[in-house]
mmCIF file of the N, C-alpha and C atoms, coordinates in Angstrom:
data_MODEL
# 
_entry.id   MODEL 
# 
loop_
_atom_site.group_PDB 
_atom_site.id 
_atom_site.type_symbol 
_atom_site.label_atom_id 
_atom_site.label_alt_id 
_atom_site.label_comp_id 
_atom_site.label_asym_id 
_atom_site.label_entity_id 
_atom_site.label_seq_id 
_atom_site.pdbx_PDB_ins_code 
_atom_site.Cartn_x 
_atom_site.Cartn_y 
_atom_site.Cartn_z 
_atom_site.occupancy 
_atom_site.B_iso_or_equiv 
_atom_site.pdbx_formal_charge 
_atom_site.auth_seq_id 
_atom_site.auth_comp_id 
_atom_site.auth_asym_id 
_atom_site.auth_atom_id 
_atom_site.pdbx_PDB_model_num 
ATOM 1   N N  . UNK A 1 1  ? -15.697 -7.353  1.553   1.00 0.00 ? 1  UNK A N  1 
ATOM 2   C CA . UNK A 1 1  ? -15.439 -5.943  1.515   1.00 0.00 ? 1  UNK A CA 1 
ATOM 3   C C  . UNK A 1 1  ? -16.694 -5.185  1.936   1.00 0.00 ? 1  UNK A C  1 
ATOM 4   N N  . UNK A 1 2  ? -16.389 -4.004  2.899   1.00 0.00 ? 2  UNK A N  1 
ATOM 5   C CA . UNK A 1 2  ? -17.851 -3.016  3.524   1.00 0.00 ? 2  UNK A CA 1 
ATOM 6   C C  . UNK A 1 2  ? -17.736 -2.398  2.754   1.00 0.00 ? 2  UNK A C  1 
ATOM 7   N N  . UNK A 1 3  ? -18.898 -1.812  1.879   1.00 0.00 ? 3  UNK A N  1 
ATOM 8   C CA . UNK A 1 3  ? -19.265 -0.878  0.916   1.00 0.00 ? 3  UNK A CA 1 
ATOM 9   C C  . UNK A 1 3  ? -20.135 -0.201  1.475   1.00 0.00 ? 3  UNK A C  1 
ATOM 10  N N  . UNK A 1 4  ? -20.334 1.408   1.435   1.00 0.00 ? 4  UNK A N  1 
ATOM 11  C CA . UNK A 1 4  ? -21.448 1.965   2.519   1.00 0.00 ? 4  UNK A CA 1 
ATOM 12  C C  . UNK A 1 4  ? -22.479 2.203   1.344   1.00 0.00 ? 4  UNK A C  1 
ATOM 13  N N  . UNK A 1 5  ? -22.358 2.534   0.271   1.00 0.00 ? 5  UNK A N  1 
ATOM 14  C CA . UNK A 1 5  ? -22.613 2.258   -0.742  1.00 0.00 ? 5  UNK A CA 1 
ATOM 15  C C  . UNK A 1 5  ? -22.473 1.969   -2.400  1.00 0.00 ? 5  UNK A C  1 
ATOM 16  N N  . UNK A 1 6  ? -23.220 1.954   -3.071  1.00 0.00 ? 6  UNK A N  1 
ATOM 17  C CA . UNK A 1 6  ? -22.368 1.411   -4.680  1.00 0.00 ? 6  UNK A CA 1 
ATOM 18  C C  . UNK A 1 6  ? -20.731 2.356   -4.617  1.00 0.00 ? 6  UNK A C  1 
ATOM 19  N N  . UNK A 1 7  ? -19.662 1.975   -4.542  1.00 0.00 ? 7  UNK A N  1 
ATOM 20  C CA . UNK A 1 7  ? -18.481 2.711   -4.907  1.00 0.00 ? 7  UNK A CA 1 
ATOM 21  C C  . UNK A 1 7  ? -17.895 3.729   -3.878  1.00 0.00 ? 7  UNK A C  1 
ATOM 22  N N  . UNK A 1 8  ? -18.443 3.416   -2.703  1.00 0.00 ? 8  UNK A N  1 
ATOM 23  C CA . UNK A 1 8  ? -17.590 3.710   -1.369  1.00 0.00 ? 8  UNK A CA 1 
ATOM 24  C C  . UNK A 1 8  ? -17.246 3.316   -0.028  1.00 0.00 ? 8  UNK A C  1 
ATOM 25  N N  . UNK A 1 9  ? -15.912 2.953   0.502   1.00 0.00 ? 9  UNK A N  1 
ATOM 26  C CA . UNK A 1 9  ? -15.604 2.014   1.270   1.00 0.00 ? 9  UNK A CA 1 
ATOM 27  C C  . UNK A 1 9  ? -16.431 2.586   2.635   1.00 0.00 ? 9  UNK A C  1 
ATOM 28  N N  . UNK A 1 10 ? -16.101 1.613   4.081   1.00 0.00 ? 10 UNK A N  1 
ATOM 29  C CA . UNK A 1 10 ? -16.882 1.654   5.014   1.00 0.00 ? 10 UNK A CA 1 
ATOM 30  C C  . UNK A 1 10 ? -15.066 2.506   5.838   1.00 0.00 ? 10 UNK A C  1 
ATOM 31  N N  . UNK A 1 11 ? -14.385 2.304   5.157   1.00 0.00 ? 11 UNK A N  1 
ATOM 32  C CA . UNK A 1 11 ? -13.142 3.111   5.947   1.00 0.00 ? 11 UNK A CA 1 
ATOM 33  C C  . UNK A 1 11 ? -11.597 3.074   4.870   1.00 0.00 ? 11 UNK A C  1 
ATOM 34  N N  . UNK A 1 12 ? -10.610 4.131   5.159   1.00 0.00 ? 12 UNK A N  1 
ATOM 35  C CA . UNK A 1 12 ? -10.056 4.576   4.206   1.00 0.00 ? 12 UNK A CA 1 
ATOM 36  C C  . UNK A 1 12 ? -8.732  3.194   4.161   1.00 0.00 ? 12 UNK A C  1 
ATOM 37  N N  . UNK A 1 13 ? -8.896  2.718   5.251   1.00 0.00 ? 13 UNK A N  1 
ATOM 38  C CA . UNK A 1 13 ? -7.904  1.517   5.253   1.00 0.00 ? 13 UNK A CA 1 
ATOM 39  C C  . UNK A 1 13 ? -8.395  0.600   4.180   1.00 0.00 ? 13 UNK A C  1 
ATOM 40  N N  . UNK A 1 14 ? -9.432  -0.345  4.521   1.00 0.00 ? 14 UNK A N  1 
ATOM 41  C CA . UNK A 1 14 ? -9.960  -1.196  3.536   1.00 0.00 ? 14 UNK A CA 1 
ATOM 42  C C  . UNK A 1 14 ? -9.705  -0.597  1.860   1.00 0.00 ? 14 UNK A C  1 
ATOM 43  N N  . UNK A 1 15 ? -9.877  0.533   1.318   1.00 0.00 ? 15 UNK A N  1 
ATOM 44  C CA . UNK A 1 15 ? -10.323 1.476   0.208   1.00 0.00 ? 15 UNK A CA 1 
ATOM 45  C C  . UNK A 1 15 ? -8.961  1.157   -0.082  1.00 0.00 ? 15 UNK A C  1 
ATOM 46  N N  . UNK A 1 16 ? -7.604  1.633   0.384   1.00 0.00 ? 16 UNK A N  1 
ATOM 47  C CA . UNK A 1 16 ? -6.185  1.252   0.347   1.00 0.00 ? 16 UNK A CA 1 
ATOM 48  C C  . UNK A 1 16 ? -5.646  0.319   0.236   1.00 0.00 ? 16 UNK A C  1 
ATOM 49  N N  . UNK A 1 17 ? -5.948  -0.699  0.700   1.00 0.00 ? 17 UNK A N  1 
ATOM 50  C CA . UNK A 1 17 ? -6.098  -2.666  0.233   1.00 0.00 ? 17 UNK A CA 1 
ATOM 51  C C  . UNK A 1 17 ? -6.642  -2.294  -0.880  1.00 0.00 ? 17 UNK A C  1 
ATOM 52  N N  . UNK A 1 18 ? -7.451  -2.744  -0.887  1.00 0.00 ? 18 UNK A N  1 
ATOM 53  C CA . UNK A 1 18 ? -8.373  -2.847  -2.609  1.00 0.00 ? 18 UNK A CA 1 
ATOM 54  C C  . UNK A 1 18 ? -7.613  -1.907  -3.489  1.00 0.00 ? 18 UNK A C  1 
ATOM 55  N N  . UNK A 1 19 ? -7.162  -1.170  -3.454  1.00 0.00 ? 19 UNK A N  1 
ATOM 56  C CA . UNK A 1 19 ? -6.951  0.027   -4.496  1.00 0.00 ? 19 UNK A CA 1 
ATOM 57  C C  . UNK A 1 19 ? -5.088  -0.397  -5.188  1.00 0.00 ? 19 UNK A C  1 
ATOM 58  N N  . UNK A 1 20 ? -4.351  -0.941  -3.705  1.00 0.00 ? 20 UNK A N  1 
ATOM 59  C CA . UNK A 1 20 ? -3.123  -2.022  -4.148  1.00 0.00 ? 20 UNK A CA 1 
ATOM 60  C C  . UNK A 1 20 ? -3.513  -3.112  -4.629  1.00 0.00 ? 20 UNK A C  1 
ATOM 61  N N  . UNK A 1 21 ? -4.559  -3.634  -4.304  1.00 0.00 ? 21 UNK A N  1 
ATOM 62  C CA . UNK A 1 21 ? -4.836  -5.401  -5.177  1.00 0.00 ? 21 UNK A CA 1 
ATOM 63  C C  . UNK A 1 21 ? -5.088  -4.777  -6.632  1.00 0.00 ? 21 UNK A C  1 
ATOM 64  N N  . UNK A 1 22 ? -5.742  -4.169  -7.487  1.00 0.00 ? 22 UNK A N  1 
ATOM 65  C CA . UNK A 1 22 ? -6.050  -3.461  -8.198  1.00 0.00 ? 22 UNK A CA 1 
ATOM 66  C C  . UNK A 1 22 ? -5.159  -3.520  -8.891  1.00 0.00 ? 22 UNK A C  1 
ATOM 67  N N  . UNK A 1 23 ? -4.925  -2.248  -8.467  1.00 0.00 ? 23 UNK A N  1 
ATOM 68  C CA . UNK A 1 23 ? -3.359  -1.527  -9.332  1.00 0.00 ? 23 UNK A CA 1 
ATOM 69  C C  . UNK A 1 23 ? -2.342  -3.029  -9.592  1.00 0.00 ? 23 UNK A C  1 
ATOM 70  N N  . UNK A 1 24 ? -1.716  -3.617  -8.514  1.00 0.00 ? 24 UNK A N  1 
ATOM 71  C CA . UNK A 1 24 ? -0.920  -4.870  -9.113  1.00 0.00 ? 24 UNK A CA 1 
ATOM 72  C C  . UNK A 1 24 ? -1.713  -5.833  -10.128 1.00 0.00 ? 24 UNK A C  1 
ATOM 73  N N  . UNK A 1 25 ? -2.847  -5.628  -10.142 1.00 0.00 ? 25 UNK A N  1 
ATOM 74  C CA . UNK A 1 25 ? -3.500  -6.687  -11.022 1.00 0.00 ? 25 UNK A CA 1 
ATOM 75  C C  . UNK A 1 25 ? -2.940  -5.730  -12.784 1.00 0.00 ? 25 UNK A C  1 
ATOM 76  N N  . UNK A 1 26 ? -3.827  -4.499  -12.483 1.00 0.00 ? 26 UNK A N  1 
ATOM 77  C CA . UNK A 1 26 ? -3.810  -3.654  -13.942 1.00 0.00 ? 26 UNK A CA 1 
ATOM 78  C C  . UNK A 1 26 ? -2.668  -3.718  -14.308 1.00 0.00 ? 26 UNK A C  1 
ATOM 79  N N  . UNK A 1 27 ? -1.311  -3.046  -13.921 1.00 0.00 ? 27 UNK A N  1 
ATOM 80  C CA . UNK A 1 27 ? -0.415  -3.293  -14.043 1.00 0.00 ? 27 UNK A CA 1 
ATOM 81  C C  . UNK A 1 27 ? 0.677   -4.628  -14.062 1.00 0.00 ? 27 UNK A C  1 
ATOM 82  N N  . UNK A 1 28 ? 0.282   -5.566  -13.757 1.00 0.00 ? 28 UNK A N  1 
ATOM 83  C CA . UNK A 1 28 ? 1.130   -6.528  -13.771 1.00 0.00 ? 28 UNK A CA 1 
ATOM 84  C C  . UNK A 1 28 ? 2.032   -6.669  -12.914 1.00 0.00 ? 28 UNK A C  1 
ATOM 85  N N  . UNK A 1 29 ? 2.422   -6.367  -11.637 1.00 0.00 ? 29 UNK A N  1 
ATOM 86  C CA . UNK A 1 29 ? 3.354   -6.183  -10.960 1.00 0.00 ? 29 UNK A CA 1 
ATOM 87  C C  . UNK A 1 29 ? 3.626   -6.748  -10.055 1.00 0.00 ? 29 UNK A C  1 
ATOM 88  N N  . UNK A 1 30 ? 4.367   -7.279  -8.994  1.00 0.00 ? 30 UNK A N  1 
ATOM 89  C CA . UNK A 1 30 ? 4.523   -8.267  -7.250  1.00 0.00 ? 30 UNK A CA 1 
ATOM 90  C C  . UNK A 1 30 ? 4.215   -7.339  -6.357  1.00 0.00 ? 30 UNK A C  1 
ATOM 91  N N  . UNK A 1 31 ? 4.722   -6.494  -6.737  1.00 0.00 ? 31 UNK A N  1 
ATOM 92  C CA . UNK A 1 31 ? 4.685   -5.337  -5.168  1.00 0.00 ? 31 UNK A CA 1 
ATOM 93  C C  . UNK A 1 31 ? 4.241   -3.791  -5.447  1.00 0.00 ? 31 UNK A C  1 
ATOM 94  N N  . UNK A 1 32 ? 2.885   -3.701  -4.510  1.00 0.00 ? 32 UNK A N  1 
ATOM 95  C CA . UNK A 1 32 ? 2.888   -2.202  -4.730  1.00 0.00 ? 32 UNK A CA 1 
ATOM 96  C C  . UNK A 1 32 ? 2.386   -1.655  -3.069  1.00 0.00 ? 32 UNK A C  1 
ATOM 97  N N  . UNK A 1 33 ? 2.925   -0.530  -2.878  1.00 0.00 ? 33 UNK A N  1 
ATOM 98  C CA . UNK A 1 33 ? 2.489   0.255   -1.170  1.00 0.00 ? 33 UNK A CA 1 
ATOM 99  C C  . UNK A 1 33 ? 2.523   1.632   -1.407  1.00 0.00 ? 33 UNK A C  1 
ATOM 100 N N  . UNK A 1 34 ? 1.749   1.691   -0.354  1.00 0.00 ? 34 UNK A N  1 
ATOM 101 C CA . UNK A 1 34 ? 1.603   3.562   0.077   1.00 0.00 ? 34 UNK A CA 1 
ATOM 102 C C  . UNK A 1 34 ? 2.898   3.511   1.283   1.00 0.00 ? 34 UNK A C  1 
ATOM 103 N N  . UNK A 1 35 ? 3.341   4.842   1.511   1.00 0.00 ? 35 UNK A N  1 
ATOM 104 C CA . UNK A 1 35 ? 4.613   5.104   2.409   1.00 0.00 ? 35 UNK A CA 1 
ATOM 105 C C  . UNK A 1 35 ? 4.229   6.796   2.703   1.00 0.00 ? 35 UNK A C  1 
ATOM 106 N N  . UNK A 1 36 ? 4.492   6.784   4.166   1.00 0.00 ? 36 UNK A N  1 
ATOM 107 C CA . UNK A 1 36 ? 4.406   8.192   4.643   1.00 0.00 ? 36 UNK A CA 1 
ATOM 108 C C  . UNK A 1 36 ? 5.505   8.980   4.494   1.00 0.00 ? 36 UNK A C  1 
ATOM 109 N N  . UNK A 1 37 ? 5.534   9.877   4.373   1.00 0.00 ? 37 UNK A N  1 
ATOM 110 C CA . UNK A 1 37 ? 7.171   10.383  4.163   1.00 0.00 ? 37 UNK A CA 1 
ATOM 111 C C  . UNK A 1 37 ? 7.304   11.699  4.448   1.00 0.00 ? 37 UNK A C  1 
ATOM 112 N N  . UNK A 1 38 ? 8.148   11.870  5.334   1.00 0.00 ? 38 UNK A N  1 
ATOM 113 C CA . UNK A 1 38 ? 8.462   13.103  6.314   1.00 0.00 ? 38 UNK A CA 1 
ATOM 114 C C  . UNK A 1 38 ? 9.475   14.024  6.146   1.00 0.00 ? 38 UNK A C  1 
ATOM 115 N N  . UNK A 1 39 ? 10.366  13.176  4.890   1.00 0.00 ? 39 UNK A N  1 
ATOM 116 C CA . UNK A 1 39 ? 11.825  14.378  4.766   1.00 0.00 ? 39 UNK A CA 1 
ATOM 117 C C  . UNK A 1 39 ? 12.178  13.210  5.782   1.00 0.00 ? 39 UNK A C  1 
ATOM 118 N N  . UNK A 1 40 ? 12.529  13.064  7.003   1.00 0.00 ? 40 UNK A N  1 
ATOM 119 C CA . UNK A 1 40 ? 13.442  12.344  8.040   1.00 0.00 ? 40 UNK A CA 1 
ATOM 120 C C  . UNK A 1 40 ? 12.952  11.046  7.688   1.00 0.00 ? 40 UNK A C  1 
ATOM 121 N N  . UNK A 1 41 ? 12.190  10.357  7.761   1.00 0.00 ? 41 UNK A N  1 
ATOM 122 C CA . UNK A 1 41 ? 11.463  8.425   7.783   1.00 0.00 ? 41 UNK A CA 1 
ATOM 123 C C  . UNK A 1 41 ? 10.990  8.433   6.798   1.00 0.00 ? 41 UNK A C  1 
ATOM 124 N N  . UNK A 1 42 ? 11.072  7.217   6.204   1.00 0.00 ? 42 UNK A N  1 
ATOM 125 C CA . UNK A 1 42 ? 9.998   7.119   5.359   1.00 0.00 ? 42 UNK A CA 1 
ATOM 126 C C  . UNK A 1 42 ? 9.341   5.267   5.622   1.00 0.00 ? 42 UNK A C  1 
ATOM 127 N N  . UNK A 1 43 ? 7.650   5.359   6.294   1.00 0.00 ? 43 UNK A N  1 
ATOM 128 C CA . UNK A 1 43 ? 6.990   4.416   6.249   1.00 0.00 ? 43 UNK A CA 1 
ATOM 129 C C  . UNK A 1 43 ? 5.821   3.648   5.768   1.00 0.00 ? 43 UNK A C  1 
ATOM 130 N N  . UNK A 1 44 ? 5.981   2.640   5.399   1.00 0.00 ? 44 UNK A N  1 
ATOM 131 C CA . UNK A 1 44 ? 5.505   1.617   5.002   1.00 0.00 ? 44 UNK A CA 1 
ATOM 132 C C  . UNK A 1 44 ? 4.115   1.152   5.513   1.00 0.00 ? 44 UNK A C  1 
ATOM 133 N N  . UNK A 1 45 ? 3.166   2.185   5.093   1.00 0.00 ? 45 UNK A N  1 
ATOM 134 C CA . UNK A 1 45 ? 1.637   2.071   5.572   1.00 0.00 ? 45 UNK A CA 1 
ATOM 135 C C  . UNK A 1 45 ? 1.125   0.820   5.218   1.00 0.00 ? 45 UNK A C  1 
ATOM 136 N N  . UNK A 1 46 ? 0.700   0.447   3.972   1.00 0.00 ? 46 UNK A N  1 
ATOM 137 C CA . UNK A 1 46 ? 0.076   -0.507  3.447   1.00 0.00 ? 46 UNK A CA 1 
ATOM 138 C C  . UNK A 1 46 ? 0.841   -0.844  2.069   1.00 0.00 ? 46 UNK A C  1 
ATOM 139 N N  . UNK A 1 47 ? 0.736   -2.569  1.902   1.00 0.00 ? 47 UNK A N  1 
ATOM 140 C CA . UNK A 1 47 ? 1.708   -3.057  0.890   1.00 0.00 ? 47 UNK A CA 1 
ATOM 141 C C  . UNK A 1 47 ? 0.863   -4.422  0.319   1.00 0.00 ? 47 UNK A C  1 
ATOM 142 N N  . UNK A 1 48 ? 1.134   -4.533  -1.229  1.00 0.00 ? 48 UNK A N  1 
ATOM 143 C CA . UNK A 1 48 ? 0.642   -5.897  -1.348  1.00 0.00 ? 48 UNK A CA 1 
ATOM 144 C C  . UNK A 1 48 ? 1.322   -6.486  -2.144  1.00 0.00 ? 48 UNK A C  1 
ATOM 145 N N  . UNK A 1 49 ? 1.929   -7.710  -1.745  1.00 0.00 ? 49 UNK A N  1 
ATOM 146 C CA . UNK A 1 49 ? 2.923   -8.336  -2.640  1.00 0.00 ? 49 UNK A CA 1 
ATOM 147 C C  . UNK A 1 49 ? 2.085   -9.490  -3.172  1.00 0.00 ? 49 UNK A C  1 
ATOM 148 N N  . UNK A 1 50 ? 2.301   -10.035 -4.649  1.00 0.00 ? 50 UNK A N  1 
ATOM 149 C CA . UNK A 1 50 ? 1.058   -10.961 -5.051  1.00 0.00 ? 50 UNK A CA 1 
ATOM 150 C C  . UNK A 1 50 ? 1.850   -12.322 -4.909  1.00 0.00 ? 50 UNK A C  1 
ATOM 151 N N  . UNK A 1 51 ? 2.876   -12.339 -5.361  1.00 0.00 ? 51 UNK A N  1 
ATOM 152 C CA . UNK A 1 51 ? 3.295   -13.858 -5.578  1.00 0.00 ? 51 UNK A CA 1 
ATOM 153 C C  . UNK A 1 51 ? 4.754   -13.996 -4.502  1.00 0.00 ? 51 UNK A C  1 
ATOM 154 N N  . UNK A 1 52 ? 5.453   -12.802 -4.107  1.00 0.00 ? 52 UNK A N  1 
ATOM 155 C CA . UNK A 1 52 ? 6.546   -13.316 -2.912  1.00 0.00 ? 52 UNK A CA 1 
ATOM 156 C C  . UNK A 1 52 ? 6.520   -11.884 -2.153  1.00 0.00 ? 52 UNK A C  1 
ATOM 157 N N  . UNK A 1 53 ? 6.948   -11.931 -1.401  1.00 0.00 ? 53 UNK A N  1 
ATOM 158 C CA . UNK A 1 53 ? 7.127   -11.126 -0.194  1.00 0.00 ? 53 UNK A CA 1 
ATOM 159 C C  . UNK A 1 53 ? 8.488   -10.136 -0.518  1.00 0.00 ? 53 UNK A C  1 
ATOM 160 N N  . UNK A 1 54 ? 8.432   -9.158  -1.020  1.00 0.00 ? 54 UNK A N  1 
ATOM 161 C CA . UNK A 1 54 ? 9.336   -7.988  -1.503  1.00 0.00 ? 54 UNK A CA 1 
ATOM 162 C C  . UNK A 1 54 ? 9.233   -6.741  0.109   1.00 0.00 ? 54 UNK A C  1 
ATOM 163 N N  . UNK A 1 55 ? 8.267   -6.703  0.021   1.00 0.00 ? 55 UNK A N  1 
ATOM 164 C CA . UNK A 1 55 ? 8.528   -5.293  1.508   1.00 0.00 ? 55 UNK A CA 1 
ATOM 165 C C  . UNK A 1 55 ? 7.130   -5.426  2.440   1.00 0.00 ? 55 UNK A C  1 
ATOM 166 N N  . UNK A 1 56 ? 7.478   -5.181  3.755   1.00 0.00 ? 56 UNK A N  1 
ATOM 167 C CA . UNK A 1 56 ? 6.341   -5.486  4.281   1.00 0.00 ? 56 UNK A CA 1 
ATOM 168 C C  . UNK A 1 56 ? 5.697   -4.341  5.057   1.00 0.00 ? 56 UNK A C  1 
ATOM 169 N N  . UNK A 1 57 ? 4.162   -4.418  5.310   1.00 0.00 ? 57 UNK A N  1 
ATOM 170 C CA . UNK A 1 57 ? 3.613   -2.854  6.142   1.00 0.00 ? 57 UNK A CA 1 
ATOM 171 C C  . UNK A 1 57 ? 4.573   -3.253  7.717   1.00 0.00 ? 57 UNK A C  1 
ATOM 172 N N  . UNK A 1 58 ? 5.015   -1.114  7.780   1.00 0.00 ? 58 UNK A N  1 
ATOM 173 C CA . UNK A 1 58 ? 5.130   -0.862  9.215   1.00 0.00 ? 58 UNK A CA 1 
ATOM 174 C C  . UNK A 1 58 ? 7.093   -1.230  8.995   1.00 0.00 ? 58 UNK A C  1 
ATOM 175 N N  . UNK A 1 59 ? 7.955   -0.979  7.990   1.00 0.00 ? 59 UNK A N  1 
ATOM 176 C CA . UNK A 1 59 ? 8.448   -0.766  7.598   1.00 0.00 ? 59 UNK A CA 1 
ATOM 177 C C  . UNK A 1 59 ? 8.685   0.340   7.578   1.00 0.00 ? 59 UNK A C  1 
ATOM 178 N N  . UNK A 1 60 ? 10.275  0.503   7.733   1.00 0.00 ? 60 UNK A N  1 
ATOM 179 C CA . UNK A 1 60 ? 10.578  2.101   8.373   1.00 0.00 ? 60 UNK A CA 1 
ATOM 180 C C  . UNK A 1 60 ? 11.676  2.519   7.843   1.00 0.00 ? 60 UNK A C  1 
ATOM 181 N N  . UNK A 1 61 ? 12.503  3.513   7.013   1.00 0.00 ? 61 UNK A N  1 
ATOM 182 C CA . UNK A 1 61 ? 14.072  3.806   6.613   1.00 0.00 ? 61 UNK A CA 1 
ATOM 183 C C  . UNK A 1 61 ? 14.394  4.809   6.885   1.00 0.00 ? 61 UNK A C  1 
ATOM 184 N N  . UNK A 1 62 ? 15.256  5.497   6.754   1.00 0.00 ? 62 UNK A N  1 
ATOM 185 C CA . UNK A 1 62 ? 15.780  6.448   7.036   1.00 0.00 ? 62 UNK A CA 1 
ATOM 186 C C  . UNK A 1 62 ? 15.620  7.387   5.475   1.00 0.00 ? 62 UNK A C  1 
ATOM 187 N N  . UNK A 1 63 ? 15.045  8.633   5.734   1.00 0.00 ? 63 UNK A N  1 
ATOM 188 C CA . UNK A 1 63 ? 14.284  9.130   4.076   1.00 0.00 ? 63 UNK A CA 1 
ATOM 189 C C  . UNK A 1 63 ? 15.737  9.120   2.853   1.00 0.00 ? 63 UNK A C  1 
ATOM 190 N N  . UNK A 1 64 ? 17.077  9.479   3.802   1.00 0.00 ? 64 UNK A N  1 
ATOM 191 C CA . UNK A 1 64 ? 18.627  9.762   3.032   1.00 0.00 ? 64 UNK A CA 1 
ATOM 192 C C  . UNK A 1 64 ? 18.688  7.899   2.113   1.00 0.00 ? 64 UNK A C  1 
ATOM 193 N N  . UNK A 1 65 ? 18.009  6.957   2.808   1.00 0.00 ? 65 UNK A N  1 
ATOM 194 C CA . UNK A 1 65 ? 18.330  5.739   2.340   1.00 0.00 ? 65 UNK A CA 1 
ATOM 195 C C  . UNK A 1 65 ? 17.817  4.983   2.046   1.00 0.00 ? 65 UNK A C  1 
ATOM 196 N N  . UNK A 1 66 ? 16.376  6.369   1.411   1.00 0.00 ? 66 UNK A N  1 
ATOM 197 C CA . UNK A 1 66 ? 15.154  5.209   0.380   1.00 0.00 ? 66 UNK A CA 1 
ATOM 198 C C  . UNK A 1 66 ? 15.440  5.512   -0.700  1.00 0.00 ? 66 UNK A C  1 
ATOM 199 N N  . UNK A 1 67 ? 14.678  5.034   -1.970  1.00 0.00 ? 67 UNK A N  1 
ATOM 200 C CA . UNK A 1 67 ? 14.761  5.439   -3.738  1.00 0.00 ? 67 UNK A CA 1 
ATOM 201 C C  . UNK A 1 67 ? 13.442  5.221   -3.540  1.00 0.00 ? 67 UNK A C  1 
# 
């Protein structure tokens, strides 16, 4: 991991990894992602599934036919 220094990433992508490995750890969970969401699409920026493959980045729905 690039750290530019103590407690800040070298770019906001990397910072977004780490911050899903994290969170599924604290929480306990398989799957957690960020998703852009427009009212019309909704996509699937970054995702981390720990133990099986639930949803993957770059993933795309229609916004009427997400939860």
């Amino acid at each position: 991991m690039q750290f530019l220094r103590k407690g800040h990433y070298k770019d906001l992508e990397q910072a977004a990894i780490d911050v899903l490995k994290r969170l599924s750890q604290f929480i306990d969970i398989n799957t957690v992602f960020i998703a852009k969401n427009d009212k019309e699409t909704v996509e699937i920026t970054h995702s981390f599934n720990r133990d099986y493959m639930i949803i993957e980045e770059g993933f795309e729905t229609k916004y009427s036919e997400s939860y």
